[in-house]
VOPAGU-2260 file (C-alpha; in pm, 1 decimal, decimal comma):
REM VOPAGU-2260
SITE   aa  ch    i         X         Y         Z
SITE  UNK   A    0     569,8    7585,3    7398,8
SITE  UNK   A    1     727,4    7625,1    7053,0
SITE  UNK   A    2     730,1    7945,4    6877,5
SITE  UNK   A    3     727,7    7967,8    6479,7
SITE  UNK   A    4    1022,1    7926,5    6300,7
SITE  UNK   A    5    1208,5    7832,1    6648,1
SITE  UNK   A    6    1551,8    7588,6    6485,3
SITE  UNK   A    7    1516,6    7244,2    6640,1
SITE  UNK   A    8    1849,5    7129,9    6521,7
SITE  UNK   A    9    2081,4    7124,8    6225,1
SITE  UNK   A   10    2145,7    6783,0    6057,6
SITE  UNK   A   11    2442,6    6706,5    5812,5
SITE  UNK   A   12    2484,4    6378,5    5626,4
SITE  UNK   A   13    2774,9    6333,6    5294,9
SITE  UNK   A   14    2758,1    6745,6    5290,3
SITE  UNK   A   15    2379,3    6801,6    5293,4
SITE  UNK   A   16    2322,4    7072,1    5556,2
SITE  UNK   A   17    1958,9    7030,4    5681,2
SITE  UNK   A   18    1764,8    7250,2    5919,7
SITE  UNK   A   19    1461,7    7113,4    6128,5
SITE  UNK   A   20    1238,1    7403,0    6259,9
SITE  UNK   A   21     898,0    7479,6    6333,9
SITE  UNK   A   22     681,9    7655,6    6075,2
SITE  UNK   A   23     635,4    7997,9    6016,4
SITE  UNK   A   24     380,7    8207,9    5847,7
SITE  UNK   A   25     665,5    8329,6    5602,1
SITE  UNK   A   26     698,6    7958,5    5459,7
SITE  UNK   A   27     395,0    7964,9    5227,5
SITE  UNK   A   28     573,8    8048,7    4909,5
SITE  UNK   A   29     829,4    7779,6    5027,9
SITE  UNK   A   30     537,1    7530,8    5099,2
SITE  UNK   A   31     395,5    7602,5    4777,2
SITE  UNK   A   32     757,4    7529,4    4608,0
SITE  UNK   A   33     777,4    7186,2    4781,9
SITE  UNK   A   34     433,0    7074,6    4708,3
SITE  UNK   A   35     486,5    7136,3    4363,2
SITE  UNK   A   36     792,9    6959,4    4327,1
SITE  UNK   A   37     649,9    6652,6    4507,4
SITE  UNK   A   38     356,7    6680,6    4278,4
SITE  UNK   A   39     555,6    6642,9    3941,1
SITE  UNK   A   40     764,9    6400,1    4103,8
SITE  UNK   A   41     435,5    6195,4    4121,4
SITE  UNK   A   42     283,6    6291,9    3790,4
SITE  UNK   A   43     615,8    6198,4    3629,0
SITE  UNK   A   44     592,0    5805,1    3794,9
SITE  UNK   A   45     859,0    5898,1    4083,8
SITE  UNK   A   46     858,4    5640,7    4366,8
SITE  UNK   A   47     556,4    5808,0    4536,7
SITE  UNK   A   48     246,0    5573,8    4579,2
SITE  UNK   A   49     -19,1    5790,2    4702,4
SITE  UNK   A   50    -204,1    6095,1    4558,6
SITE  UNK   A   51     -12,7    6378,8    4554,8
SITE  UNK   A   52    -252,0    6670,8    4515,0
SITE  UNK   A   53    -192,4    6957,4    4326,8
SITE  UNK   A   54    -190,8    7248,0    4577,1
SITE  UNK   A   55    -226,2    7635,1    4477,0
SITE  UNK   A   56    -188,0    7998,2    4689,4
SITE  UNK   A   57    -457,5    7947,2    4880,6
SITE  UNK   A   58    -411,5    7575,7    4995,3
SITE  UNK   A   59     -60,5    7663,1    5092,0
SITE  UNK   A   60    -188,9    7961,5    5322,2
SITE  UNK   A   61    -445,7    7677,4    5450,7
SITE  UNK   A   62    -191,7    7453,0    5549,8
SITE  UNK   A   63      40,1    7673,4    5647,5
SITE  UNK   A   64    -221,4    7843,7    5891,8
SITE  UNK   A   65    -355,8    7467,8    5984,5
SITE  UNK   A   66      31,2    7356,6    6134,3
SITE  UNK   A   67      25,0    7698,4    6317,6
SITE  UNK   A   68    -290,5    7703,3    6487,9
SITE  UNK   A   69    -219,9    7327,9    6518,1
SITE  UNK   A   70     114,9    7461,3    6755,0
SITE  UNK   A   71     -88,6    7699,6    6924,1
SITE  UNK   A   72    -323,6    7494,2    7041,9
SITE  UNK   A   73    -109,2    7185,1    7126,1
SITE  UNK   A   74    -308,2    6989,0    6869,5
SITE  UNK   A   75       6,5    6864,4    6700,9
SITE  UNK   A   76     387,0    6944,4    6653,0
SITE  UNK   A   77     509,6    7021,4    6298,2
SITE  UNK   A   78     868,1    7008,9    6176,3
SITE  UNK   A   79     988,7    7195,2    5874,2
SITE  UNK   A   80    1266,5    7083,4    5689,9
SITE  UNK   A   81    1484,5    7315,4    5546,8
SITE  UNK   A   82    1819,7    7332,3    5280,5
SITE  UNK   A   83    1986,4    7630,0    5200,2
SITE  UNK   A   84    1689,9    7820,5    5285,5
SITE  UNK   A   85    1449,6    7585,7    5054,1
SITE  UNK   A   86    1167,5    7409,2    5235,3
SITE  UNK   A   87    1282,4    7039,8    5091,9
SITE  UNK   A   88    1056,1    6840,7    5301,1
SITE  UNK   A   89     796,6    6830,0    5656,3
SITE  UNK   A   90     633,4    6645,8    5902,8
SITE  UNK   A   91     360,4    6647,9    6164,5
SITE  UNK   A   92     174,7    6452,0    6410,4
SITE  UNK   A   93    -142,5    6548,0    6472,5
SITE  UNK   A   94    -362,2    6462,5    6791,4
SITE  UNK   A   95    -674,2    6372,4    6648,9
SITE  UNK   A   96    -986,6    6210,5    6835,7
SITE  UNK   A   97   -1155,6    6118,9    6562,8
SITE  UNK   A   98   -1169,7    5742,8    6433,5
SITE  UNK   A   99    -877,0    5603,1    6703,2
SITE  UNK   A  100    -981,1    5759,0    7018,1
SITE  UNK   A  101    -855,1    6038,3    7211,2
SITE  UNK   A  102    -495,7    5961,7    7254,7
SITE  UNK   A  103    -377,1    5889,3    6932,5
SITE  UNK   A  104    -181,1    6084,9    6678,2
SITE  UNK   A  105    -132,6    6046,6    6328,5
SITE  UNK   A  106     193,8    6090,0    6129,4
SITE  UNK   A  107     251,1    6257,9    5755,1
SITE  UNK   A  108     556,9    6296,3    5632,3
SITE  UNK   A  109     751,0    6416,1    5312,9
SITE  UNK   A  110    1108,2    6459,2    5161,8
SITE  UNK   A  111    1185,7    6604,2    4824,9
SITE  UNK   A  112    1350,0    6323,6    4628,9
SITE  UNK   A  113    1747,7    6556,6    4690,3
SITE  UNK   A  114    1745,4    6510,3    5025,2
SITE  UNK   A  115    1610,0    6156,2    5072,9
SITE  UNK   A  116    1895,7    5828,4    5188,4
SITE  UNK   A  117    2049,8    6101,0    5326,0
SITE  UNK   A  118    1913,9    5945,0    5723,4
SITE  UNK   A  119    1709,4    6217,9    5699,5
SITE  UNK   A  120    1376,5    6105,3    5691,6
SITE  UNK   A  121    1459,2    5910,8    5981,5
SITE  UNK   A  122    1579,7    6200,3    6193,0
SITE  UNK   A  123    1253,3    6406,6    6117,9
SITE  UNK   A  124    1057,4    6061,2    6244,1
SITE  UNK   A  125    1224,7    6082,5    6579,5
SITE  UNK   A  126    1212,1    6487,4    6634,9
SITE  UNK   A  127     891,0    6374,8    6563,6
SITE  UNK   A  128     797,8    6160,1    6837,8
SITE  UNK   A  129    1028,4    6332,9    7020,4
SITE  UNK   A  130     814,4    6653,8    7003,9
SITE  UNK   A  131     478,5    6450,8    7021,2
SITE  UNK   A  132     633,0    6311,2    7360,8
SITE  UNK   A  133     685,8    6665,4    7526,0
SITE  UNK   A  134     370,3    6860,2    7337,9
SITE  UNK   A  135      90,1    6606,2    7339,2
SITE  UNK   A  136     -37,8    6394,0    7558,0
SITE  UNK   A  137     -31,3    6044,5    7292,3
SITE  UNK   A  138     -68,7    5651,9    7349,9
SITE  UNK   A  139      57,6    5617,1    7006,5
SITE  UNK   A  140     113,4    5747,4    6640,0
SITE  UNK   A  141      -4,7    5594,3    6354,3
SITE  UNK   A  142      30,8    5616,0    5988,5
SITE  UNK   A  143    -100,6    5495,2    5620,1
SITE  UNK   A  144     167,5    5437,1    5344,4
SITE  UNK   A  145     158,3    5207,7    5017,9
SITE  UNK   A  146     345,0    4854,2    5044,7
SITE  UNK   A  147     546,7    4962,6    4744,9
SITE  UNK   A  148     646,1    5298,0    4870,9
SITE  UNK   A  149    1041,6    5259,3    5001,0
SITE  UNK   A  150     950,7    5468,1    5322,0
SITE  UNK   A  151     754,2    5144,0    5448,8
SITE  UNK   A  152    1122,5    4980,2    5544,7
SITE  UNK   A  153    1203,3    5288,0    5697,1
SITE  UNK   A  154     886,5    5295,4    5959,9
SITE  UNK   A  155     915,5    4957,7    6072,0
SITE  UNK   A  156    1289,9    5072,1    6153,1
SITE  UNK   A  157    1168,6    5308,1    6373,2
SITE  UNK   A  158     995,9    5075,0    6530,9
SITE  UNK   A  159     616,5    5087,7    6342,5
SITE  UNK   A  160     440,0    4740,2    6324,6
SITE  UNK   A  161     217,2    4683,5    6096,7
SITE  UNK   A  162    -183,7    4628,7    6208,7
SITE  UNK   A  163    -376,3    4650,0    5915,3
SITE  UNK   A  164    -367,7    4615,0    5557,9
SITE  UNK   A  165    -593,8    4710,3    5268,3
SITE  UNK   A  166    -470,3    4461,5    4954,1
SITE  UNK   A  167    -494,1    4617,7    4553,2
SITE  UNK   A  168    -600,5    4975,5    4701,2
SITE  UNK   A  169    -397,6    5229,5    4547,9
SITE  UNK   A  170    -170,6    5270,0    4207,8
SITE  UNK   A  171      70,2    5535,9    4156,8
SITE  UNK   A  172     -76,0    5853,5    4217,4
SITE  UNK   A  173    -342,6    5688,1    4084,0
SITE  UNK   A  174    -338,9    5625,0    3787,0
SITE  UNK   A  175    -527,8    5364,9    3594,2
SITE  UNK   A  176    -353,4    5044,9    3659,1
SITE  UNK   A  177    -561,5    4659,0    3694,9
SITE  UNK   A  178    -707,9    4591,5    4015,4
SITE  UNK   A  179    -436,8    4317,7    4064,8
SITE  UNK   A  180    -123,1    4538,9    3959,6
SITE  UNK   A  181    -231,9    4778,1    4253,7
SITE  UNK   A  182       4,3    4792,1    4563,6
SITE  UNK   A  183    -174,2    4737,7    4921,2
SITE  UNK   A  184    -183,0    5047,3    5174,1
SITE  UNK   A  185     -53,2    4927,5    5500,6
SITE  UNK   A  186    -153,2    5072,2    5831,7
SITE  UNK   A  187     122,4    5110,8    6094,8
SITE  UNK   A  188     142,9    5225,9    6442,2
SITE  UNK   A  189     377,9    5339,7    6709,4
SITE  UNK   A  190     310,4    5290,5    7098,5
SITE  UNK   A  191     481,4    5546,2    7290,4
């Protein structure tokens, strides 16, 4: 079973050092930090196409507590990603029964904009499934992301097909854009 704050491995791409780890209760503050910065990146018309909320103490302590009770259970695997001691990005899969059916996980993930085309964000993907492989017991992992959010090319690389899509749904971090200008949200999945 993983224990909090247990290293995973060490990545390096063009000089970037970065650590993938499980959480720890001691990465709040660092949690907080990173949500922030992806918030203004989204406030400020960055690349990301989906609501970034604004999170405070107490959410960060929420979530923070959610991923570790989430690792003590066996409910889902969460992978911190860390950069000179900075949290600069995470990602989960959680084993949910709700809407797909016991058996199915869904995936979030998240890179501050330093660290991303770095190969990165595909290495967290496949600790990822990796983990969701040896800590739950999964048929397959799916996710949501905007059609005009980069990260879309990078799922169907890891082999994500696309079953669903919602056309016009969502603007950048909502904002008020015409019905038409709006990108779709795709829903992709992952058979393990």
């Amino acid at each position: 079973m993983p224990r909090p704050g247990q290293e995973i491995e060490t990545y390096e791409a063009k000089g970037v050092r970065i650590l993938f780890r499980y959480p720890k209760w001691d990465d709040v503050r660092g949690v907080l930090a990173c949500a922030k910065a992806m918030y203004e990146e989204a406030e400020s018309g960055g690349e990301l196409w989906l609501p970034t909320p604004q999170l405070d103490l107490a959410g960060a302590c929420d979530q923070v507590a959610r991923q570790l009770k989430a690792l003590e259970l066996g409910t889902g695997v969460h992978i911190t990603a860390e950069r000179d001691g900075r949290i600069v990005g995470a990602g989960s899969v959680s084993a949910k029964s709700g809407q797909f059916g016991q058996g199915y996980g869904t995936l979030g993930l998240h890179l501050l904009r330093e660290v991303r085309g770095l190969g990165a964000g595909r290495r967290l993907m496949e600790l990822l499934e990796q983990e969701a492989r040896a800590h739950l017991d999964l048929r397959a992992i799916y996710l949501t992301v905007s059609a005009a959010n980069p990260a879309m090319h990078l799922y169907a690389k890891c082999g994500y097909r696309e079953i669903g899509r919602k056309p016009h749904f969502v603007a950048p971090s909502c904002r008020d854009i015409p019905f038409e200008e709006r990108a779709d949200i795709v829903d992709m999945a992952l058979d393990l």
